[in-house]
C-alpha positions in Angstrom: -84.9 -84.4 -78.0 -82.3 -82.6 -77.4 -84.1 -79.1 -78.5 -87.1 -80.4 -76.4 -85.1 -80.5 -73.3 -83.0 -76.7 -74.1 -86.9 -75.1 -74.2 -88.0 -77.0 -71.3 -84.2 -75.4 -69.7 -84.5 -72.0 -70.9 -88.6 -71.8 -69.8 -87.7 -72.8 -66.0 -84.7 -70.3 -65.9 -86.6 -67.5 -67.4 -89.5 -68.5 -64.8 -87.4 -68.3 -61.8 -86.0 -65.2 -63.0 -89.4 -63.9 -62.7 -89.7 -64.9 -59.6 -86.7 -64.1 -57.9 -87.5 -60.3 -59.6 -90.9 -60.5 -57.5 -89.2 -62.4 -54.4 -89.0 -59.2 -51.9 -90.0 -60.9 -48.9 -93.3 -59.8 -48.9 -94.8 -62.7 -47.5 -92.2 -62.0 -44.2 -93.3 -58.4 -43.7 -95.5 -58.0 -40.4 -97.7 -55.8 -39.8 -101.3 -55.1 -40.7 -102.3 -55.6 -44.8 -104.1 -53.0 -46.6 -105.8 -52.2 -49.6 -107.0 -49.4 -52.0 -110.9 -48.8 -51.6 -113.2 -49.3 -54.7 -114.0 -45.7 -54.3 -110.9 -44.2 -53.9 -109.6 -46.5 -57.2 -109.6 -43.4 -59.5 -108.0 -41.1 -57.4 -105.3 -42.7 -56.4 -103.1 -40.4 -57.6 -104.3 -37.8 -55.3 -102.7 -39.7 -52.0 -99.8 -41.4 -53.3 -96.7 -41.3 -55.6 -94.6 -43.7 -57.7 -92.0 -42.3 -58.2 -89.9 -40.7 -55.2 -87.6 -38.4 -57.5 -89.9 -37.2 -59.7 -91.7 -33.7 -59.2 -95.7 -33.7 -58.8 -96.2 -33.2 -62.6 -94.3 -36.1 -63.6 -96.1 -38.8 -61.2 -96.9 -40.5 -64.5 -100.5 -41.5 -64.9 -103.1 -43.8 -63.5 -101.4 -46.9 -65.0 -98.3 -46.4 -63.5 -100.7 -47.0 -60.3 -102.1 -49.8 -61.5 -99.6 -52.4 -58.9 -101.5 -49.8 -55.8 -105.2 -50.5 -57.3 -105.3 -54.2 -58.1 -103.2 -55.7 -54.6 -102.4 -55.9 -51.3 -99.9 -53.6 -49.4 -98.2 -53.1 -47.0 -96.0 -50.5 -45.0 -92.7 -50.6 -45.3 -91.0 -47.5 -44.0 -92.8 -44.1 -42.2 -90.8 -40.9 -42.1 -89.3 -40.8 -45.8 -88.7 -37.9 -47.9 -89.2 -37.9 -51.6 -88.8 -34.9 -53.9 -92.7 -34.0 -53.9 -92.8 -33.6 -50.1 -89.2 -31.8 -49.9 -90.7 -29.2 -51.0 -92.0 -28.4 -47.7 -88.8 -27.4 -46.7 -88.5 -24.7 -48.7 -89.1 -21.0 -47.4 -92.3 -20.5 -49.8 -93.9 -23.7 -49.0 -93.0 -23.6 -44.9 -96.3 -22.2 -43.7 -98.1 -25.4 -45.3 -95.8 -27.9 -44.0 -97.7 -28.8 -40.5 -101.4 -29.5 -40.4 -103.2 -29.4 -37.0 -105.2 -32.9 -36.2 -107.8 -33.7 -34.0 -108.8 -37.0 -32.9 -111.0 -37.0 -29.9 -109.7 -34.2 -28.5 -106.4 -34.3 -28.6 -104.3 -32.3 -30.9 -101.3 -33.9 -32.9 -99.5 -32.1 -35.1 -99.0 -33.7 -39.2 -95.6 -33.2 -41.0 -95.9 -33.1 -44.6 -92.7 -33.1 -45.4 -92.6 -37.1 -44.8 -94.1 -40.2 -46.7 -94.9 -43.2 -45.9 -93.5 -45.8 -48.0 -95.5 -49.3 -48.7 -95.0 -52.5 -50.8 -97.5 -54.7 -53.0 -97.7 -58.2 -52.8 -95.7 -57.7 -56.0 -93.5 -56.2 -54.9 -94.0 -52.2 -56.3 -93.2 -49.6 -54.2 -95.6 -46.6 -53.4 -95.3 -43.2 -51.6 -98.6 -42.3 -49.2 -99.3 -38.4 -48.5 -99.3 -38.0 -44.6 -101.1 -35.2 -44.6 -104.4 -37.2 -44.6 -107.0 -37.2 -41.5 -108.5 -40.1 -40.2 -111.5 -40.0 -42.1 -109.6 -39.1 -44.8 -107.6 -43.1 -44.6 -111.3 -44.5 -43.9 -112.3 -43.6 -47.1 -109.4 -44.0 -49.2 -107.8 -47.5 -47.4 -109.1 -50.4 -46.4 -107.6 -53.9 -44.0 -107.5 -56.8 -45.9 -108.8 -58.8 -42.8 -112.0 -57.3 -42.9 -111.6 -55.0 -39.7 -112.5 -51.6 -39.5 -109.5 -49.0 -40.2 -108.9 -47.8 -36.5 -107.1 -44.9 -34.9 -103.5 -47.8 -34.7 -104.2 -48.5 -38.4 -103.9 -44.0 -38.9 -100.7 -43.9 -36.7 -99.3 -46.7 -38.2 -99.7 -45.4 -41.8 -98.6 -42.0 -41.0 -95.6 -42.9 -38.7 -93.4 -40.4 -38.1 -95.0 -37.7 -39.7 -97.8 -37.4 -36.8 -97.0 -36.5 -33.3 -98.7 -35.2 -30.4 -99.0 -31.0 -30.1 -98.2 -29.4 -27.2 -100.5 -26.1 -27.3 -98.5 -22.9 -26.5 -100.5 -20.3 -24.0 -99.7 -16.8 -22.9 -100.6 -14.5 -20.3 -99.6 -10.6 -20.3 -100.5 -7.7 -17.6 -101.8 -4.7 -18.9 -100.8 -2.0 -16.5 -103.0 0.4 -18.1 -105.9 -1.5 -18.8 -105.2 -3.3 -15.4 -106.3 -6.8 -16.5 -104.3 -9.8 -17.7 -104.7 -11.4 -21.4 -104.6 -15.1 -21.7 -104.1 -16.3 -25.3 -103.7 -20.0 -26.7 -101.5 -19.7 -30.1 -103.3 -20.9 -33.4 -104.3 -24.5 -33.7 -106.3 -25.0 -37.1 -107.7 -21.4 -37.5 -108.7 -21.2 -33.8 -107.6 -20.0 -30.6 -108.9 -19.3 -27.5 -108.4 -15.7 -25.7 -109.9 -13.6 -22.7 -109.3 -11.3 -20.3 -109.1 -11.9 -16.4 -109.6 -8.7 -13.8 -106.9 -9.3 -10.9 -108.6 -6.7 -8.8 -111.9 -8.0 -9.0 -110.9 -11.6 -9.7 -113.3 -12.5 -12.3 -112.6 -13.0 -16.0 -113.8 -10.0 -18.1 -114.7 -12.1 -21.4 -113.5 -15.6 -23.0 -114.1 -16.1 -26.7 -113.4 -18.2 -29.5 -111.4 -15.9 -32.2 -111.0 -17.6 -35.7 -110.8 -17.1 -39.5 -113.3 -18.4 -41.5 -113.1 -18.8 -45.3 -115.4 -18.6 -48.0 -115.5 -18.7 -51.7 -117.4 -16.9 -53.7 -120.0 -15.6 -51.4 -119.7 -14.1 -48.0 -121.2 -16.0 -45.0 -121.7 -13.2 -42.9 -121.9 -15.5 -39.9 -124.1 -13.5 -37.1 -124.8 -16.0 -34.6 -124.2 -19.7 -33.2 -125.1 -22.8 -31.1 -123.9 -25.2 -29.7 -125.0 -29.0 -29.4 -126.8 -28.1 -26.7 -128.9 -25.6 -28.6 -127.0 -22.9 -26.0 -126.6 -19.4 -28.2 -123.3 -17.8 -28.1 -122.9 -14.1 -29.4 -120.5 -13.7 -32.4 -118.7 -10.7 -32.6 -117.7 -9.7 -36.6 -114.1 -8.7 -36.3 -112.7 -8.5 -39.8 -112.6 -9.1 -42.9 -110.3 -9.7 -45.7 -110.4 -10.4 -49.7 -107.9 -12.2 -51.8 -108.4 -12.8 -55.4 -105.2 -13.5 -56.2 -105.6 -17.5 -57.3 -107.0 -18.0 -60.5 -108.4 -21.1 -59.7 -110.5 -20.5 -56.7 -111.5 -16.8 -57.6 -111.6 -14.3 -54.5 -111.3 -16.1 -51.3 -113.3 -14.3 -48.7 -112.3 -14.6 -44.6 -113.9 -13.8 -41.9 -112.6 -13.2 -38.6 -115.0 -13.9 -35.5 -115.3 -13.8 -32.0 -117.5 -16.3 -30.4 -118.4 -15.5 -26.6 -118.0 -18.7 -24.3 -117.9 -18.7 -19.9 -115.1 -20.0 -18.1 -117.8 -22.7 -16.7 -118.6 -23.6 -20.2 -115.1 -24.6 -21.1 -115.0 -26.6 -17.5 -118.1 -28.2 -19.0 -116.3 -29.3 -22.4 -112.9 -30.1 -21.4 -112.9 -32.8 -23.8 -113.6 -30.5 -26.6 -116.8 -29.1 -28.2 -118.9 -28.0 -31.5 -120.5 -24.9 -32.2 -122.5 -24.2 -35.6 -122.2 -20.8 -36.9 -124.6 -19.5 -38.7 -125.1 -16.6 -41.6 -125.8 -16.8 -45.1 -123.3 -19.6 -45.1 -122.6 -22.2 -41.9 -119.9 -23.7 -40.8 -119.2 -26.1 -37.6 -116.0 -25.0 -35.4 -114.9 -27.6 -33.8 -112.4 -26.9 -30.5 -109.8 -29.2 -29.3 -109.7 -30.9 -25.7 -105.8 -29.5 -25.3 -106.7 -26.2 -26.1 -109.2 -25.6 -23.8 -107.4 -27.5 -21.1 -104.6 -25.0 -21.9 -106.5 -22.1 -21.9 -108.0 -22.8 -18.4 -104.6 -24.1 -17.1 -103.4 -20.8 -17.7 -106.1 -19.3 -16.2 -105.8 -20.8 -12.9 -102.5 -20.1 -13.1 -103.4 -16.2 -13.6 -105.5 -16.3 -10.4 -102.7 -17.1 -8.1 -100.3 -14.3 -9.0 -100.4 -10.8 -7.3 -100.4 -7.8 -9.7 
């Protein structure tokens, strides 16, 4: 009896014990509950991290992601640092921290630097990669509740590490060319620029100038539409090789100029598309903010005396 009733004692203990280990308030934690998508099952590893003072290369392998895969999560904390993403912080790694976002035309800027930390429903703790579009999330998480992932369900997983972009704009006289430049700064591989004749009062040329890249083959883009079949000349500006990664071979860029009106961008204030065409294509998409910027400045322009 008495050995009957010390197994019976020692099985409840060691049972609660388990369940105090798993006890993390889980059930108590608002907010929205997610999941891993089928699909994205496999490559897990590619968007989140286990371990938050490990490097990349010791992230361990797919088991140790095996909590992630086969439950429900949810956030727990936005704007953490772990030793994989502090490496944006360091001088050789800076010019990759921020990645430009568009979501219906309005730009936000993505800080790479953070993670987003989120809890299974037992209680494991995993690290999410902000630097992730929407369609990105789409495909890799989905809501438990049957719901669409949403534009909330993006800011909410990213947190801190998204916020809205101001775009910079410039305007500079040229006293010897007599007309005034108006420039946009970069936002992804993109800005806007053009030139506005005071004396006259009409803008000299507005174009699109970016960098396009290409592997392996150029595209030797020559011309472009937009979604309204409207052509647009292209201008072949520059171009540079680098065959310095041993992975990608020689990576091949472009740089463009793609002629646009000043009524055209007061046409497509909310942003636009434009295919370019070549050997290769490629679809350039242009944010609402910049062009709102870019004419901003512009009106701006035409009240000044020179």
């Amino acid at each position: 009896m008495k050995s009957k009733f010390l197994l019976t004692f020692l099985f409840s203990t060691v049972t609660s014990i388990v369940y105090a280990g798993n006890d993390c308030g889980y059930s108590e934690l608002t907010g929205t509950e997610y999941q891993i998508t089928d699909q994205f099952k496999k490559y897990v590893t590619n968007s989140f991290d286990a371990f938050p003072k490990k490097n990349d290369y010791s992230q361990g392998s797919i088991r140790d992601y095996q909590s992630l895969n086969e439950n429900s999560f949810k956030i727990l904390n936005t704007g953490i640092r772990t030793l994989p993403s502090e490496r944006y912080l360091q001088s050789f790694l800076s010019s990759y921290r921020f990645r430009n976002i568009d979501l219906d035309g309005t730009a936000y800027n993505l800080d790479k630097s953070f993670n987003t930390e989120v809890i299974t429903s037992d209680c494991k703790k995993f690290y999410l990669d902000p630097g992730l579009t929407l369609k990105d999330i789409e495909y890799q998480i989905k809501r438990t509740d049957g719901q669409p992932i949403g534009k909330k369900d993006y800011f909410d997983l990213l947190g801190a590490a998204i916020e809205k972009k101001t775009i910079g704009v410039s305007s500079q006289y040229d006293k010897f060319e007599k007309r005034v430049e108006i420039k946009t700064e970069y936002f992804d591989k993109y800005l806007i620029r053009g030139y506005y004749d005071p004396s006259v009062k009409k803008v000299d040329f507005i174009q699109i100038y970016t960098d396009l890249t290409f592997i392996g083959d150029w595209g030797n883009i020559s011309s472009s539409k937009d979604t309204d079949s409207q052509v647009h000349k292209v201008t072949r500006i520059d171009t540079n090789v680098d065959c310095k990664s041993k992975v990608l071979g020689c990576v091949l860029t472009e740089t463009i100029g793609v002629d646009v009106t000043e009524q055209f961008l007061k046409n497509h204030k909310k942003g636009f598309e434009i295919k370019l065409m070549g050997k290769q294509s490629k679809v350039l998409s242009i944010n609402g903010d910049v062009v709102t910027a870019f004419l901003e400045e512009l009106n701006r322009v035409k009240t000044k005396t020179y």
